[in-house]
LUMMARRO-46072 format. One record per residue (C-alpha): residue in three letters; residue number from 1; y, x, z. Coordinates in steps of 0.02 Angstrom, whole numbers, plus 32768, in hexadecimal, padded with zeros to 4 digits. Layout:
REM LUMMARRO-46072
{type->ala seq->NUM py->Y px->X pz->Z}
...
//
This chain:
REM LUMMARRO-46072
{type->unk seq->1 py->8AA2 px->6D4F pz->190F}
{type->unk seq->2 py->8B2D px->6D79 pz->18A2}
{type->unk seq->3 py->8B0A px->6DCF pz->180E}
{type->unk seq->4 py->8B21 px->6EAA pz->1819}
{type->unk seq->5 py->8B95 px->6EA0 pz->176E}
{type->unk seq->6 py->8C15 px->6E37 pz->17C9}
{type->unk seq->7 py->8C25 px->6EC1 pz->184F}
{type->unk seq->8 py->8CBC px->6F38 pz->1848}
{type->unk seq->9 py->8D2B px->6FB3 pz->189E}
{type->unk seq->10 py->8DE8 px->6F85 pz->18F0}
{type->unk seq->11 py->8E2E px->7006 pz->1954}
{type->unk seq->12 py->8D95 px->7083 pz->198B}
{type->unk seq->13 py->8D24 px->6FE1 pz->19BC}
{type->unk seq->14 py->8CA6 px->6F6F pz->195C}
{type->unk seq->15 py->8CD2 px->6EA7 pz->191D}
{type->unk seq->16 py->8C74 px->6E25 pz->18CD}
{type->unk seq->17 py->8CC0 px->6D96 pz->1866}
{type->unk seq->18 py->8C3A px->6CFB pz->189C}
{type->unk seq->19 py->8C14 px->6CAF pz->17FE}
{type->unk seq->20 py->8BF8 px->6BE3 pz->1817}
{type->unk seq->21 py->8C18 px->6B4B pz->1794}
{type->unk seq->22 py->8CD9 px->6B47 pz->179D}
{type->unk seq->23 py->8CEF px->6C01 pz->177D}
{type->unk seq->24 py->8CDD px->6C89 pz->17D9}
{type->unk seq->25 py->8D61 px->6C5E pz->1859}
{type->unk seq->26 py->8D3A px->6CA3 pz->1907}
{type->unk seq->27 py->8D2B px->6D69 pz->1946}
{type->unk seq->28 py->8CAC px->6DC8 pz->19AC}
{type->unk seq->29 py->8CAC px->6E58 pz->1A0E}
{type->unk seq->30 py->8C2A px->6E98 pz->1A39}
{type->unk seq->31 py->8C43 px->6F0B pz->1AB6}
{type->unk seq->32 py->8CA5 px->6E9A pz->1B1F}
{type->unk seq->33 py->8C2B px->6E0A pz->1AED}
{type->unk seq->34 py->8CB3 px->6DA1 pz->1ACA}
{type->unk seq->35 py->8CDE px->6D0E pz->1A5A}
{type->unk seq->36 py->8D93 px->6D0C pz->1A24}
{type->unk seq->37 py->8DCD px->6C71 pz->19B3}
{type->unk seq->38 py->8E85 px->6C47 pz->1988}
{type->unk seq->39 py->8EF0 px->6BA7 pz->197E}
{type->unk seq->40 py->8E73 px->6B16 pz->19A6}
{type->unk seq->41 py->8F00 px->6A9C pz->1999}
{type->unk seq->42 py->8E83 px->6A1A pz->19F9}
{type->unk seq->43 py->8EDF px->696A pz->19FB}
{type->unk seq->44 py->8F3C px->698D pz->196D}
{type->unk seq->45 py->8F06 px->68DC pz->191E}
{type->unk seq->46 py->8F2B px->687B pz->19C0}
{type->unk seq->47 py->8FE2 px->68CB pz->19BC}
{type->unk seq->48 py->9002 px->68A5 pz->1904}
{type->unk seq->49 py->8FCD px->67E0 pz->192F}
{type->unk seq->50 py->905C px->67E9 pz->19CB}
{type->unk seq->51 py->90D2 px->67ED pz->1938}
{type->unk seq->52 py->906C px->6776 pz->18CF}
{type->unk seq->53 py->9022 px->67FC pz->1850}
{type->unk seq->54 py->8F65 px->67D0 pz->1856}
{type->unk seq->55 py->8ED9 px->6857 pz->183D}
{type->unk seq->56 py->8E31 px->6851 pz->1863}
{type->unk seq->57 py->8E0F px->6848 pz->1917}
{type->unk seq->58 py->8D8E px->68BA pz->1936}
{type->unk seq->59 py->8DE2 px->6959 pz->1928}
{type->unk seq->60 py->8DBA px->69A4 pz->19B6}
{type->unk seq->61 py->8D13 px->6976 pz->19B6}
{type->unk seq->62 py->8CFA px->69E7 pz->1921}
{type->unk seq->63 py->8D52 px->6A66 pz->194C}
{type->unk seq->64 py->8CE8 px->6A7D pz->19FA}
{type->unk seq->65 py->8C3F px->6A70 pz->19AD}
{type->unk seq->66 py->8C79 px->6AFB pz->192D}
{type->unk seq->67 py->8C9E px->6B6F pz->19E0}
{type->unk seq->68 py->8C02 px->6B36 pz->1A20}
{type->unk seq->69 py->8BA2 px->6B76 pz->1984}
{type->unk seq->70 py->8BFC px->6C0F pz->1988}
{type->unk seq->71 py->8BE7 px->6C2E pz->1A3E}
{type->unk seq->72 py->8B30 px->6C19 pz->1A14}
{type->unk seq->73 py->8B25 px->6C82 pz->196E}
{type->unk seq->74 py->8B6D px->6D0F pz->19DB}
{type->unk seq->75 py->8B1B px->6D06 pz->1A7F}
{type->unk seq->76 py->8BD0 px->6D12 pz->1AC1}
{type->unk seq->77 py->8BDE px->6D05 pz->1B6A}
{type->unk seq->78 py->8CAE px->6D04 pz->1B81}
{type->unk seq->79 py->8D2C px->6CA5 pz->1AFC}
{type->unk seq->80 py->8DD7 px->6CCA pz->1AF7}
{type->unk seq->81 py->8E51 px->6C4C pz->1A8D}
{type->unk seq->82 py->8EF3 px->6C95 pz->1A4B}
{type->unk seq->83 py->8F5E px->6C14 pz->1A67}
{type->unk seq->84 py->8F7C px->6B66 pz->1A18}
{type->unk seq->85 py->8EEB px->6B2A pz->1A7D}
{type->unk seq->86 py->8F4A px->6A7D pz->1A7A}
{type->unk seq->87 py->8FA2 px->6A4D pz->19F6}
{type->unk seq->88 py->9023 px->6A1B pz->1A88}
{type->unk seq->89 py->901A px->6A3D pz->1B47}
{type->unk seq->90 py->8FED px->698B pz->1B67}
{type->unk seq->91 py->8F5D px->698C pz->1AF8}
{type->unk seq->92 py->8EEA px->69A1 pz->1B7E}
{type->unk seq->93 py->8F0F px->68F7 pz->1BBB}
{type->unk seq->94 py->8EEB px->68A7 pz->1B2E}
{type->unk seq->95 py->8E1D px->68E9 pz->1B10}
{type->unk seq->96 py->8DAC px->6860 pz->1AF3}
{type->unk seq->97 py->8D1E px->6868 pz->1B6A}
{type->unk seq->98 py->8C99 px->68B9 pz->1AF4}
{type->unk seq->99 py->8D1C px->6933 pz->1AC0}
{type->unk seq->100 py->8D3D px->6959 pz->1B7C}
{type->unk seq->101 py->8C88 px->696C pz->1B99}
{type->unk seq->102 py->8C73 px->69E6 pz->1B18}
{type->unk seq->103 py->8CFA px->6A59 pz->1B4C}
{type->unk seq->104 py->8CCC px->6A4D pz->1BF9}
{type->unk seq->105 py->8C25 px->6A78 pz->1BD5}
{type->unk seq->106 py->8C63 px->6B16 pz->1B6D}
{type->unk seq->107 py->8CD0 px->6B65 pz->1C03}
{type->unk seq->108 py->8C5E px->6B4A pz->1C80}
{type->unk seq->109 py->8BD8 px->6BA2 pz->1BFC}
{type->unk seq->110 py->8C4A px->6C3F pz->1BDA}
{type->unk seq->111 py->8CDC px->6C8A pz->1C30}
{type->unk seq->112 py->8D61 px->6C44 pz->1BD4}
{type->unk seq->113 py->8DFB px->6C6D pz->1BD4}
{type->unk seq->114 py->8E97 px->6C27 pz->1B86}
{type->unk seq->115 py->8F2D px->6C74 pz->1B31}
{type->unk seq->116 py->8FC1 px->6C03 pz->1B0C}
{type->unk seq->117 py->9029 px->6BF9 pz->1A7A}
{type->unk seq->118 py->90B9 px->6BAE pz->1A44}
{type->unk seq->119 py->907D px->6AE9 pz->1A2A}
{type->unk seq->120 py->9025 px->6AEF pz->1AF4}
{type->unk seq->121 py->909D px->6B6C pz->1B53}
{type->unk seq->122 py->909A px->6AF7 pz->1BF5}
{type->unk seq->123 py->8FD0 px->6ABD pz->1BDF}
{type->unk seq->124 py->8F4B px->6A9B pz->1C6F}
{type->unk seq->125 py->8EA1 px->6AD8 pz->1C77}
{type->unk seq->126 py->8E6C px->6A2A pz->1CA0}
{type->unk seq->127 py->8DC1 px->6A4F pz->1C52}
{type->unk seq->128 py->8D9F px->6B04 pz->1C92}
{type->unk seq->129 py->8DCB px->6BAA pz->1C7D}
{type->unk seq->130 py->8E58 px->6C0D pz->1CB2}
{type->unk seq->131 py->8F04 px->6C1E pz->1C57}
{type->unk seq->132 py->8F68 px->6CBE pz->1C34}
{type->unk seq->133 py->900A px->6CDF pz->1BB8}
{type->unk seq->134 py->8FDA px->6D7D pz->1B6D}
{type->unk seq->135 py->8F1E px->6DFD pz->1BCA}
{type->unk seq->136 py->8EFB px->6E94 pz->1B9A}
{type->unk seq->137 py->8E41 px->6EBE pz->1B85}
{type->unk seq->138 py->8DE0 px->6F5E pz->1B68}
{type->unk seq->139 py->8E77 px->6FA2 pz->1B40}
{type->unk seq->140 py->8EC7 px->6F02 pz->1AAF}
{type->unk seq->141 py->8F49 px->6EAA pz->1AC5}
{type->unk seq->142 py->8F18 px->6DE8 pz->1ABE}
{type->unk seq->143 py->8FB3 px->6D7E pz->1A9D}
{type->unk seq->144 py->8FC2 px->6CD6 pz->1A31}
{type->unk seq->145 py->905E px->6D1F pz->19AD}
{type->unk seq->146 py->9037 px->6DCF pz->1976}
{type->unk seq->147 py->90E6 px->6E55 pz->19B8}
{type->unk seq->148 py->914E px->6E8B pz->192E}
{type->unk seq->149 py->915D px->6F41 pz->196A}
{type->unk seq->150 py->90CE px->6F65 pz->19E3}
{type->unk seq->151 py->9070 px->6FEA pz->19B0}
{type->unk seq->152 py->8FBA px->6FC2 pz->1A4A}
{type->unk seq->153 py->8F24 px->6F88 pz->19E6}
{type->unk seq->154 py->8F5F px->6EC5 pz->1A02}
{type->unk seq->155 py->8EE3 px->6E21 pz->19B8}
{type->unk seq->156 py->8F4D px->6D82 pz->19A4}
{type->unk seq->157 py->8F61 px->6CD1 pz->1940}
{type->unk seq->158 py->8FE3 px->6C6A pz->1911}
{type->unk seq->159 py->8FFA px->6C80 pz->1863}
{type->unk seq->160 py->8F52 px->6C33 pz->1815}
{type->unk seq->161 py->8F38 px->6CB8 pz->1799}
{type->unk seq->162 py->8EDD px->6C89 pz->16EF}
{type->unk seq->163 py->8EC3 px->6CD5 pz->164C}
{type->unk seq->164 py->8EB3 px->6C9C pz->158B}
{type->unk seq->165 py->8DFF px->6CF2 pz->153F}
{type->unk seq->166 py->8DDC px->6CB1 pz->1495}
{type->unk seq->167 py->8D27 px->6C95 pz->1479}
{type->unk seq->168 py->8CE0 px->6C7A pz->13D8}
{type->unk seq->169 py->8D9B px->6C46 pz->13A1}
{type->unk seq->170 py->8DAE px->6BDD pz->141F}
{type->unk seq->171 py->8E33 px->6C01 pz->14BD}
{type->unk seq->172 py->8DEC px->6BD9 pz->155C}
{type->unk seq->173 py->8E62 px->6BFA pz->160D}
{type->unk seq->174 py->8DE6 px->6C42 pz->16A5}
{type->unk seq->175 py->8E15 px->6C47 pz->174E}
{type->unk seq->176 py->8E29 px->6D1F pz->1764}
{type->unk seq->177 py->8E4B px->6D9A pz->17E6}
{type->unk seq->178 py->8EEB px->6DF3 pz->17D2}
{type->unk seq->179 py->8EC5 px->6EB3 pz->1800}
{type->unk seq->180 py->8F5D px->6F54 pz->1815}
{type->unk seq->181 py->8F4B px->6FE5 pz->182E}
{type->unk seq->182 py->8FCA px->7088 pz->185A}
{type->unk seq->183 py->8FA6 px->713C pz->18A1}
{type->unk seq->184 py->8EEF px->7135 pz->1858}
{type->unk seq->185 py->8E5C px->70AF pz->187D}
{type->unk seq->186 py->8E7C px->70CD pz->1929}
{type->unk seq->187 py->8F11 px->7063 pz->193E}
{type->unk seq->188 py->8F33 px->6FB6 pz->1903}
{type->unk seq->189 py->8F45 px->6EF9 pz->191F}
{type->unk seq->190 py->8EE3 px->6E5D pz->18D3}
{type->unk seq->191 py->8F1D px->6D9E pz->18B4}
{type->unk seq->192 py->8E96 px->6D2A pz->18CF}
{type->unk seq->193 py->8E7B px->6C99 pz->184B}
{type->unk seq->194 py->8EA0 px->6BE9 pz->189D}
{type->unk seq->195 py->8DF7 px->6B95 pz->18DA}
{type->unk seq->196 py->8E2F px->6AED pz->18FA}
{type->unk seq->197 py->8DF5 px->6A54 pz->1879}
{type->unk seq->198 py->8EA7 px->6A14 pz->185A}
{type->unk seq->199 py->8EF9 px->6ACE pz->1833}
{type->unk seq->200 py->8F42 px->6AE4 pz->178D}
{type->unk seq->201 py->8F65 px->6BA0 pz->1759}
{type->unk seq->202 py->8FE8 px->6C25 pz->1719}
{type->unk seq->203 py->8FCE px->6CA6 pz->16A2}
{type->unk seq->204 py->8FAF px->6D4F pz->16F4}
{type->unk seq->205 py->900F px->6DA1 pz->1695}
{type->unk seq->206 py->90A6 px->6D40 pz->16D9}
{type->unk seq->207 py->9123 px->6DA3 pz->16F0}
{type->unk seq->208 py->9133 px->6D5A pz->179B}
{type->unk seq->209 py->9094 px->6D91 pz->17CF}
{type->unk seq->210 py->90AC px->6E57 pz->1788}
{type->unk seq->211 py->914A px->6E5F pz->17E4}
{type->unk seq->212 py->90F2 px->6E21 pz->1899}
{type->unk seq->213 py->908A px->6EAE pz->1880}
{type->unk seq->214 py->90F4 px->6F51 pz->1858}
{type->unk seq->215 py->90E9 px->6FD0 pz->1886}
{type->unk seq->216 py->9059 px->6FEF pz->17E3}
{type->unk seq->217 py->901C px->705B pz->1771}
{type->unk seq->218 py->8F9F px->6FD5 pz->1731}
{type->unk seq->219 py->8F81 px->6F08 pz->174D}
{type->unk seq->220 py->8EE7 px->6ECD pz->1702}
{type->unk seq->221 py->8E9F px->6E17 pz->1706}
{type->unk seq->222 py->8DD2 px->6E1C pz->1723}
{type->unk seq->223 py->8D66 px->6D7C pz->16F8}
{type->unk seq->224 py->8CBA px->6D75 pz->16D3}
{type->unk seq->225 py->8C7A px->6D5C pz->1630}
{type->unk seq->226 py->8BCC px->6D2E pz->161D}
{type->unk seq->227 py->8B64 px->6DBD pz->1678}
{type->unk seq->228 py->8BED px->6E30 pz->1688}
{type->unk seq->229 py->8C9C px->6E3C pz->16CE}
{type->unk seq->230 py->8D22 px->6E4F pz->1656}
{type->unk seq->231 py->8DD7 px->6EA6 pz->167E}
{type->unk seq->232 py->8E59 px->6E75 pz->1621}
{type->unk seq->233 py->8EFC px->6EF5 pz->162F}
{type->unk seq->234 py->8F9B px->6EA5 pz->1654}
{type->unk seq->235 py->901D px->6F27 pz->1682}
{type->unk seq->236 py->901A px->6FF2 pz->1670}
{type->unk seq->237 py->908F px->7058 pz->16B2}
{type->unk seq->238 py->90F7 px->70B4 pz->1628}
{type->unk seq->239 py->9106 px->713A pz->168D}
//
């Protein structure tokens, strides 16, 4: 299961940050048993070699066995994905029969749903699950870009937040949660880190990423390092 010192407290409720190899990229909640992950970008590879820019193939591959794993670590029994699933609506079309195996066999496992973003707005659950724009559930907002202005406890994507430690003087980038909070810890909102094997990153302090989530009176980045989770400040309120 995943380990007690990567368990914290977002808006009145409990999370866990699932450690795996590539980081500690996916969310659980535990009281709503639920997986969340953000920005799979599956077939990103195959639509780079449309345009004759050639990655490794087996993107999504990866990227499914990492759910898989995570699904398992967690005992998870839902997964919702905030949005670029696909890294375009058509990308479902274009799975490689293992690949479509794999994700079939994941949403028929769990009750998956699927929030879209920006790169799949028009997408198909061709593999399973059901397909919303924005849910709310237990009370958060679930939405792929996180709403400059809204002030409900809200967990998105999007932005592929990482942050620059430096470890025995050298700077290594992680994969990190983006966390704000206003009005106490009883009100807040939370960027997920981007999941997928072919997602790059922007710095969380960006100051893209503090403005989506004002109203503040604190942003801090959380990644684990070694046994314990780390916060890093990124924005205080002068005020």
């Amino acid at each position: 299961m995943v380990p007690v010192s990567f368990t914290f407290p977002f808006c009145g409720d409990e999370f866990r940050l699932v450690p795996q190899d590539s980081g500690a990229r996916a969310l659980f909640w535990p009281r709503e048993n639920a997986l969340l992950v953000a920005d799979l970008h599956l077939e990103k590879a195959s639509f780079f070699a449309k345009h004759n820019q050639f990655l490794p193939p087996y993107d999504s591959r990866e990227t499914l066995e990492r759910v898989a794993e995570a699904v398992r670590l967690t005992g998870a029994r839902r997964v919702y994905t905030l949005g670029d699933n696909f890294h375009d609506s058509d990308g479902s079309q274009r799975l490689e029969p293992h690949a479509a195996g794999m994700l079939a066999a994941l949403t028929r496992a769990t009750d998956w749903v699927w929030i879209t973003g920006n790169h799949d707005p028009a997408m198909e659950a061709r593999s399973g699950g059901t397909i919303a724009e924005e849910l709310e559930v237990g009370g958060m907002i679930l939405r792929h870009m996180a709403k400059p202005g809204e002030t409900r406890p809200e967990l998105s994507g999007h932005f592929h937040p990482r942050v620059q430690i430096k470890v025995r003087q050298r700077h290594i980038r992680r994969p990190c949660a983006v966390v704000s909070h206003f009005e106490g810890d009883q009100s807040g909102r939370m960027i997920l880190p981007a999941f997928g094997a072919l997602t790059g990153g922007m710095n969380a302090g960006d100051p893209a990423i503090l403005k989506a989530l004002q109203p503040a009176s604190s942003v801090d980045a959380l990644v684990p390092a070694g046994k314990r989770l780390a916060r890093f400040p990124l924005y205080r309120d002068a005020a």
